[in-house]
C-alpha positions in Angstrom: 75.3 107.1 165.7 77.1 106.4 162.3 74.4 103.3 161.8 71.6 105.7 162.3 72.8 108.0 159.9 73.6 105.6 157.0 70.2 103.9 158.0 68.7 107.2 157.5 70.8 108.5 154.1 69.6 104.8 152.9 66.1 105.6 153.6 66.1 109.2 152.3 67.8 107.6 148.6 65.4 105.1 148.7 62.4 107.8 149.2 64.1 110.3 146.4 63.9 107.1 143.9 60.5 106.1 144.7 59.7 109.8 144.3 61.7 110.1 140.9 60.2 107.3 139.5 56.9 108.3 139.9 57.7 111.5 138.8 59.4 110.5 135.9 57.5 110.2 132.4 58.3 109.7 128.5 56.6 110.9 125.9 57.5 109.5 122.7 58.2 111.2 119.4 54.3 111.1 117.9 53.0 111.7 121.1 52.3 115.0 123.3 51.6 115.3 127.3 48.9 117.0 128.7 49.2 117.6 132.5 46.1 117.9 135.0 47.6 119.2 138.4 44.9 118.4 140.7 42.4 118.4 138.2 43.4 121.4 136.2 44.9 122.0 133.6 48.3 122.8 132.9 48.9 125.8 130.1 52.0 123.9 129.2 51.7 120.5 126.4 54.5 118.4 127.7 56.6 117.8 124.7 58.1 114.7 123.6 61.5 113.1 125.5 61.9 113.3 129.4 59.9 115.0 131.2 58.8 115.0 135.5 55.4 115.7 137.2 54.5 116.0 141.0 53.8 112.8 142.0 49.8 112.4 143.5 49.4 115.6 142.4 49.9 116.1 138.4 48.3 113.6 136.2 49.9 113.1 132.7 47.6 111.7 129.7 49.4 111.5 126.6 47.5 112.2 123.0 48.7 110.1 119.9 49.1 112.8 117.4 49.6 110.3 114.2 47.5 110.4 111.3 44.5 108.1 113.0 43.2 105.3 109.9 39.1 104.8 111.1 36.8 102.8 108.8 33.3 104.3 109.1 31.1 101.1 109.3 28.5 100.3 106.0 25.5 102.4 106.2 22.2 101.6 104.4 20.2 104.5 103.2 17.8 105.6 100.1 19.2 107.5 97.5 17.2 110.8 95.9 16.2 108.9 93.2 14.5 106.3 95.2 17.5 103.4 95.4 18.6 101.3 98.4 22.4 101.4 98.9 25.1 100.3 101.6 27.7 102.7 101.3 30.9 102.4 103.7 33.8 105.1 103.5 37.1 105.7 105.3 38.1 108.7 107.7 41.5 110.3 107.9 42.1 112.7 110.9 44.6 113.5 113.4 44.8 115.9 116.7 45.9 119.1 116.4 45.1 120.5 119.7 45.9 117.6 122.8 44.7 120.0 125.2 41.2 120.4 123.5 40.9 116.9 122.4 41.2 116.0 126.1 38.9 118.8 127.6 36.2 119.4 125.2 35.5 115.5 124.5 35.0 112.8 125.9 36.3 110.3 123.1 37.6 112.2 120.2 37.5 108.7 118.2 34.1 107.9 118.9 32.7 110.7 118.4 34.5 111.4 115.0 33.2 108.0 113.9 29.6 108.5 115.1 29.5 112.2 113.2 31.0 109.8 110.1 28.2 107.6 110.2 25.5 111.0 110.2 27.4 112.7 108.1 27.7 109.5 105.7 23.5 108.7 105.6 23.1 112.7 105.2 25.2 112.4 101.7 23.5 109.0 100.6 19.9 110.6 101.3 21.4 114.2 99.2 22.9 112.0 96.4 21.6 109.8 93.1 22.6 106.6 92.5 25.1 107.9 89.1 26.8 110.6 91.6 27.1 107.5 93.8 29.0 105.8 91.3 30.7 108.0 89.0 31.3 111.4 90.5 33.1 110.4 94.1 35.4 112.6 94.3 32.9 115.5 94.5 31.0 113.4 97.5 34.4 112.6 99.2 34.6 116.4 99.8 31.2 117.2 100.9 31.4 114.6 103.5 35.0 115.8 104.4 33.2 119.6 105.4 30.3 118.1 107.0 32.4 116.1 109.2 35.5 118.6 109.9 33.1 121.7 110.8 32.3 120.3 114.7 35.5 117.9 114.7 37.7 121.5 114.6 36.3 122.5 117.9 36.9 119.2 119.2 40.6 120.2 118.3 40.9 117.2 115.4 41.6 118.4 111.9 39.6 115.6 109.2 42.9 114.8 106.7 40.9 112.8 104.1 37.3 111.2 103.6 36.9 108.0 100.7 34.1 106.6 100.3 35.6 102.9 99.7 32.4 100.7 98.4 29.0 101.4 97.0 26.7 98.1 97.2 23.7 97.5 95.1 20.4 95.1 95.6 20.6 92.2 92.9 17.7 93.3 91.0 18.9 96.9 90.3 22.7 95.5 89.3 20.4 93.4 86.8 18.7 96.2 85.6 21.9 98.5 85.2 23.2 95.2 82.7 20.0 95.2 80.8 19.9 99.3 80.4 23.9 98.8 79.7 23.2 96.1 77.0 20.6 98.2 75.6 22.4 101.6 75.1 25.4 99.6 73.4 22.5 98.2 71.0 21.6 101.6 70.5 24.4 102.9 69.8 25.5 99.7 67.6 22.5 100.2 65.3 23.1 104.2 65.0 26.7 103.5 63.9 25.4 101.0 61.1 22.8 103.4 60.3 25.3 106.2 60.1 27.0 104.1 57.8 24.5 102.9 55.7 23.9 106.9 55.3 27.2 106.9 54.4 27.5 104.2 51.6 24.3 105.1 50.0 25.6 108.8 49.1 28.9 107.2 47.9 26.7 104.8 45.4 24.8 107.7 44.7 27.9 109.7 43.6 29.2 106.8 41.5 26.0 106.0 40.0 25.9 109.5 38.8 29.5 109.8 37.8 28.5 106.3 35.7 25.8 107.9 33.9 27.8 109.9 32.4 30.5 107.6 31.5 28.7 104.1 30.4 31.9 102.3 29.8 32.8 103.2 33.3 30.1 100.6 34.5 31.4 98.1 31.9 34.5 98.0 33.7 32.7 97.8 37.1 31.1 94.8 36.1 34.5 93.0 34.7 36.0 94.4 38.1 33.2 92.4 39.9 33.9 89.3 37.4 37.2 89.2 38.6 36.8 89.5 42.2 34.1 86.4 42.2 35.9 84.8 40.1 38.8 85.0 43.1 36.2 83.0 45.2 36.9 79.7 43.2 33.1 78.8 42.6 31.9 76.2 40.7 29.2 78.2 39.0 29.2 82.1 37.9 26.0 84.1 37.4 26.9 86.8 35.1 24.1 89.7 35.0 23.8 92.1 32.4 22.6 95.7 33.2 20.1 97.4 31.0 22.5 100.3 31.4 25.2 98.0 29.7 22.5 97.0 27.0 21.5 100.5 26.2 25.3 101.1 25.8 25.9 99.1 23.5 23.0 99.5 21.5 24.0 103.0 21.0 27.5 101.7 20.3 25.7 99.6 16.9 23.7 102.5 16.0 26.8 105.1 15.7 29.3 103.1 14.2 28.7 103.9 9.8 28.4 101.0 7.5 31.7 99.3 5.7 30.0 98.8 2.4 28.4 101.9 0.8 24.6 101.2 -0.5 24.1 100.2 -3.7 21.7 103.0 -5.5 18.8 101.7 -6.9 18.3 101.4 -10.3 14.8 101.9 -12.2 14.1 98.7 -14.9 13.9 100.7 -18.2 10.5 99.4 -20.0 10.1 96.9 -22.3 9.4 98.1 -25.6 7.7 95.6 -28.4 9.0 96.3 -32.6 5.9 96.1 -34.0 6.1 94.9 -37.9 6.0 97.4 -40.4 2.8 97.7 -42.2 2.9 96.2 -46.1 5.5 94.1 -45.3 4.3 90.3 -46.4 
């Protein structure tokens, strides 16, 4: 009798182990339980830790509820302005809703990367090639709202959208360098002409500020002696200005004589003594 009962108690623990290890579960830390009992489901999100189901009854299927890293595969499409591009972007998101994830959706992940890939051509074939390239950020948030608006009922919130690379054909990355090299030409030649502009009022100034002061252009042209001479050549062109000639010609023609004039002096006329009449 005492055999029987131990061999009983042994196969009772045995049964109430086999049962609590099916029933037993873990859910980790990042991760949330959502329990089917007998294909319906349960109002209650297990949380993380220990937790028990009925065994062949309850069905536990845990949700990851980390921030999920997805890149959206490269998608070719044509601009607004007529240009073919490959455009490939990154999508942020994470569950917010286990139960609803589970229920509504088949594959939350796939179908937030297949609504990335629409969502992705939709903004190439809305876009030009310059908001492409230089205004991102603006783009990053449109595609954020186009994808987010059907992922909320899905119960999966869309953290952050990027679009990661933009990739040209060769002959339009050609054509940007040659319009790139010719508005730097452009605005090359409008700086020397600005310039030029510049320098040719300033010479006008001095020229007129000269005009009134000829020795100031005198000393100009010794100033410009001196700095050629600095050059060490062999041979030294000096030109003379009419200015300069003019100058001094009106120098010569003010400056009074040392030696008074010497008045001029009639000759007196000759008279002849002509003899006196009787005389032998």
């Amino acid at each position: 009798m005492v055999e029987e009962l131990v061999t009983a108690g042994v196969a009772l623990a045995s049964v109430g182990a086999a049962y609590a290890a099916c029933a037993a579960r873990v859910v980790k830390q990042y991760e949330r339980g959502v329990v089917f009992r007998l294909g319906r489901l349960r109002s209650t999100v297990r949380g993380p830790g220990f937790t028990m189901i009925v065994p062949f009854v309850d069905r536990l299927q845990k949700v990851n509820m980390q921030i999920v890293t997805m890149p959206v595969p490269a998608q070719e499409g044509i601009t607004r302005d007529n240009v073919t591009v490959r455009v490939d972007a990154v999508v942020y998101f994470k569950v917010t809703s286990p139960a609803e994830a589970i229920v509504r959706v088949e594959d939350y992940r796939f179908a937030v990367s297949q609504m990335a890939q629409t969502s992705l051509r939709s903004i190439i074939g809305k876009s030009e090639l310059d908001d492409l390239l230089s205004d991102r950020e603006k783009l990053n948030q449109g595609l954020e709202l186009m994808i987010d608006s059907p992922a909320v009922e899905w119960g999966v919130t869309i953290d952050r959208v990027e679009i990661k690379d933009v990739s040209l054909p060769e002959t339009m990355k050609r054509s940007m360098a040659r319009q790139a090299e010719a508005d730097r030409e452009r605005r090359a030649r409008v700086i020397n002409a600005d310039a030029e502009l510049q320098a040719s009022k300033k010479l006008a100034e001095a020229a007129k500020e000269m005009s009134e002061q000829p020795a100031a252009l005198q000393l100009r042209l010794l100033q410009t002696v001196v700095a050629v001479a600095a050059e060490k050549n062999s041979t030294l062109v000096l030109p003379f200005p009419v200015e300069l000639l003019r100058f001094l010609e009106k120098a010569q023609q003010s400056t009074p004589s040392a030696v008074p004039p010497v008045p001029a002096v009639a000759p007196e006329p000759v008279r002849e003594q002509l003899p006196a009449q009787g005389a032998p």
